[in-house]
C-alpha positions as YAML, in Angstrom:
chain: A
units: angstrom
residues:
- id: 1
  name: UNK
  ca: [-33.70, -36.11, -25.92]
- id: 2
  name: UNK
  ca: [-35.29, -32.81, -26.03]
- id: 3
  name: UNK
  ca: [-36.24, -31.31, -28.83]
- id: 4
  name: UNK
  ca: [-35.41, -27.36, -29.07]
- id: 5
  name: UNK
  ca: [-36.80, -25.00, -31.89]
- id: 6
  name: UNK
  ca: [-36.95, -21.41, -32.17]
- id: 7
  name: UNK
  ca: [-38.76, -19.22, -35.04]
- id: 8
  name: UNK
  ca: [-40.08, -15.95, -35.75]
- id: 9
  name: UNK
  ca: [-36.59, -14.29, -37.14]
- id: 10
  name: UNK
  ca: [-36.35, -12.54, -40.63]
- id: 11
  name: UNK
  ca: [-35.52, -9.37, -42.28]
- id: 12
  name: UNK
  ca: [-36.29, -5.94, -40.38]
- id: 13
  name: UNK
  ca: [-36.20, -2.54, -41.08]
- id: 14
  name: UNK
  ca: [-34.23, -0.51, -38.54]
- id: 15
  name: UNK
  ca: [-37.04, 0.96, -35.35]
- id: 16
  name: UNK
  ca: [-39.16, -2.55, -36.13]
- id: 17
  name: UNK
  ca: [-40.16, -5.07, -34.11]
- id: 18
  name: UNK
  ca: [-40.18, -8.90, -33.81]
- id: 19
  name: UNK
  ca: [-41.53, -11.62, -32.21]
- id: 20
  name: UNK
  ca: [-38.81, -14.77, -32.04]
- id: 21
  name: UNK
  ca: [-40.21, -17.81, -30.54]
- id: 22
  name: UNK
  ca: [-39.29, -21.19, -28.95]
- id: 23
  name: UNK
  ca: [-40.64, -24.25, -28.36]
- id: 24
  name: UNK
  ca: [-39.65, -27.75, -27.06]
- id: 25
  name: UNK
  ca: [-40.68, -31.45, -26.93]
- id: 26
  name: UNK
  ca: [-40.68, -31.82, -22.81]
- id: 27
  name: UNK
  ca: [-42.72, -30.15, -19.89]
- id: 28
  name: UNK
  ca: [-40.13, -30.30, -17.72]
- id: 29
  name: UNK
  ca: [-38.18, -27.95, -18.81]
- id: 30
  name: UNK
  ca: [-37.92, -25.42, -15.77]
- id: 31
  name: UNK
  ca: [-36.08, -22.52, -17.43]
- id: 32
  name: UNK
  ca: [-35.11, -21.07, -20.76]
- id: 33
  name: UNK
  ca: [-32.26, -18.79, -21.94]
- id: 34
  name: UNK
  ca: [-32.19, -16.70, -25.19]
- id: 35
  name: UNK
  ca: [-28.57, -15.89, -26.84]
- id: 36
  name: UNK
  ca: [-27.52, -14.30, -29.78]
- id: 37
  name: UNK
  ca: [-24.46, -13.95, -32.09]
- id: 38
  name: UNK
  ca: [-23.58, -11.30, -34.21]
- id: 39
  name: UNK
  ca: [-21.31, -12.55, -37.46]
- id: 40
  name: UNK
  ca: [-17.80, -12.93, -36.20]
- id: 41
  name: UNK
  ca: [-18.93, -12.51, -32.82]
- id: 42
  name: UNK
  ca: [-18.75, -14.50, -29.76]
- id: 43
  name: UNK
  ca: [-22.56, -15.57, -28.80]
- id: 44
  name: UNK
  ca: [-24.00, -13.14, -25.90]
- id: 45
  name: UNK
  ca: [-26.74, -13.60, -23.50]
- id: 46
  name: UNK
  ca: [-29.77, -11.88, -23.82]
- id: 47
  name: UNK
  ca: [-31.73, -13.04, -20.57]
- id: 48
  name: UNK
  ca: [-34.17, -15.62, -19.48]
- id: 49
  name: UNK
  ca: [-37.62, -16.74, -18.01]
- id: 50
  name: UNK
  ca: [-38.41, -19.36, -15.45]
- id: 51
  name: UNK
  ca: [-42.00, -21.42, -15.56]
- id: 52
  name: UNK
  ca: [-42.97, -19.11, -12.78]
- id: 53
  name: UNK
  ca: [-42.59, -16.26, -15.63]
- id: 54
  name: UNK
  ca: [-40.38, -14.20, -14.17]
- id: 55
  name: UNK
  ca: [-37.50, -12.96, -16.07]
- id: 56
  name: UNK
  ca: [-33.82, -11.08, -16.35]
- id: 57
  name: UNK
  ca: [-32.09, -9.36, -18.45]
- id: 58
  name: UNK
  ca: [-28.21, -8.18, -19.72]
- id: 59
  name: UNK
  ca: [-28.21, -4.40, -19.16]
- id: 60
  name: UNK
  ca: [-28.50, -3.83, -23.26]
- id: 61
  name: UNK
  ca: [-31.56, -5.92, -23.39]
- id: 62
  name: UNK
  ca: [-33.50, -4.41, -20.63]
- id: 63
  name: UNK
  ca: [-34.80, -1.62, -22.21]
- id: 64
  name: UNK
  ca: [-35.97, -3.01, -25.26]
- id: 65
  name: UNK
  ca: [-36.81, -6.96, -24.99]
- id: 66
  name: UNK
  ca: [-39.21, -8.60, -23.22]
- id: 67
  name: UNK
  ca: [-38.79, -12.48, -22.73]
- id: 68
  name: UNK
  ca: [-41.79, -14.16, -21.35]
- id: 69
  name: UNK
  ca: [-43.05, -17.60, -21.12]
- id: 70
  name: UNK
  ca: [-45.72, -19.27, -23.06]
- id: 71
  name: UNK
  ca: [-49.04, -20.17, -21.75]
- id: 72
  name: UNK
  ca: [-49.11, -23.44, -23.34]
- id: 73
  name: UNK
  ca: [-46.01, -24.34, -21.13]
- id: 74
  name: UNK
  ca: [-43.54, -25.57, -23.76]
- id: 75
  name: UNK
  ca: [-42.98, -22.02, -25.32]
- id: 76
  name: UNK
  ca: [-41.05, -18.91, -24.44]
- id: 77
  name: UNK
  ca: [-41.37, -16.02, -26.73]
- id: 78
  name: UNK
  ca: [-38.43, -12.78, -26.76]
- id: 79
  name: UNK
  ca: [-40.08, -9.67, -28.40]
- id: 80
  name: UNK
  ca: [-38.00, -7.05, -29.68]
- id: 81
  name: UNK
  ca: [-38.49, -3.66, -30.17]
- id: 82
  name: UNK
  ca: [-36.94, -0.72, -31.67]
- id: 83
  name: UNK
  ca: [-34.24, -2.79, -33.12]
- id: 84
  name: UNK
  ca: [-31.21, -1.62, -34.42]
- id: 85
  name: UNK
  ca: [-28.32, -3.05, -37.16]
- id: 86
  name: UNK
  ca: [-26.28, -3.69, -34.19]
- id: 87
  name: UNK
  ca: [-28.84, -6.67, -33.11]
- id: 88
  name: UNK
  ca: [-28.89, -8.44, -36.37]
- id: 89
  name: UNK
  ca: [-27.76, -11.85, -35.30]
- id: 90
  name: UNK
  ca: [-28.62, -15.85, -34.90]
- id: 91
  name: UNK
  ca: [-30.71, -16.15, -31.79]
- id: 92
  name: UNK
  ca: [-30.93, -19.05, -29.89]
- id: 93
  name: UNK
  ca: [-33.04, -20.52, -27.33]
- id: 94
  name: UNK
  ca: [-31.47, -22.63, -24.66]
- id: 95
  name: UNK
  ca: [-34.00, -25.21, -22.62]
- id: 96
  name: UNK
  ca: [-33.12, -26.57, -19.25]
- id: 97
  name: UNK
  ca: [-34.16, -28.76, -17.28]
- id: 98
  name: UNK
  ca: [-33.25, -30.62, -13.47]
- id: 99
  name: UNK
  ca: [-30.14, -33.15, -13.61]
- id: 100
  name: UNK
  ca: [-29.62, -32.91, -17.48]
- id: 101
  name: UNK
  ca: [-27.53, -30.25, -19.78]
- id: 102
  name: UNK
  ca: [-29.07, -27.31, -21.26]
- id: 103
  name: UNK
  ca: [-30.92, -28.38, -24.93]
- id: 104
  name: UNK
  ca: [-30.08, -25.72, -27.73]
- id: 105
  name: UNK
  ca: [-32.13, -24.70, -30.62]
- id: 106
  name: UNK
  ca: [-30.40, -24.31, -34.00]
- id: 107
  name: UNK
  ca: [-30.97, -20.68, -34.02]
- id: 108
  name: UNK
  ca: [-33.20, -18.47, -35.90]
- id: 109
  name: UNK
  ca: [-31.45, -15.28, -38.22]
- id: 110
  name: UNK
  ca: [-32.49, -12.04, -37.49]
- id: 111
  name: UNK
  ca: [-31.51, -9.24, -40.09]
- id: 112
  name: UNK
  ca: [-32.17, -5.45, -39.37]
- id: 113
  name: UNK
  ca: [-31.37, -3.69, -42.28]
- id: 114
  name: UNK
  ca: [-33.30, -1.34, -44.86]
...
């Protein structure tokens, strides 16, 4: 079983930035996906990065996120910038890896307000 864990989330004023991380338990996890859900939202996809490092993005995250992955080989990190109320939301990290199903994270909160 792999173990998932993301971090970094809190409270943030409205323009801030943050730095959500995640790590897991196996190095052969080949790609990693970060979601989020808003309350009383569905969850959304915010992109991903492969080991090679490259990465996508949904068209609202492209501007302002950059997902990237760890040089220690079992993290990937999402940095946010110029964050809004609208992305307050659980964000979760989803691990995957050949001929098993994705691992999830429990999620880490993420609050813009001031």
């Amino acid at each position: 079983q792999v173990h998932v864990e993301e971090s970094g989330g809190g409270l943030v004023q409205p323009g801030g930035s943050l730095r959500l991380s995640c790590k897991w338990s196996d190095d052969s996890i080949w790609l990693v996906e970060w979601f989020r859900q808003a309350p009383g939202e569905q969850r959304e996809r915010v992109g991903d990065v492969g080991r090679a490092g490259v990465s996508s993005y949904e068209d609202f995250a492209k501007d302002r996120f950059t997902i990237s992955w760890g040089v220690t080989k079992r993290a990937a990190f999402l940095e946010m910038r110029n964050l809004t109320p609208e992305d307050t939301g659980v964000y979760y990290c989803k691990a995957v890896r050949p001929g098993d199903v994705p691992h999830w994270g429990s999620g880490t909160l993420v609050t813009v307000s001031s």
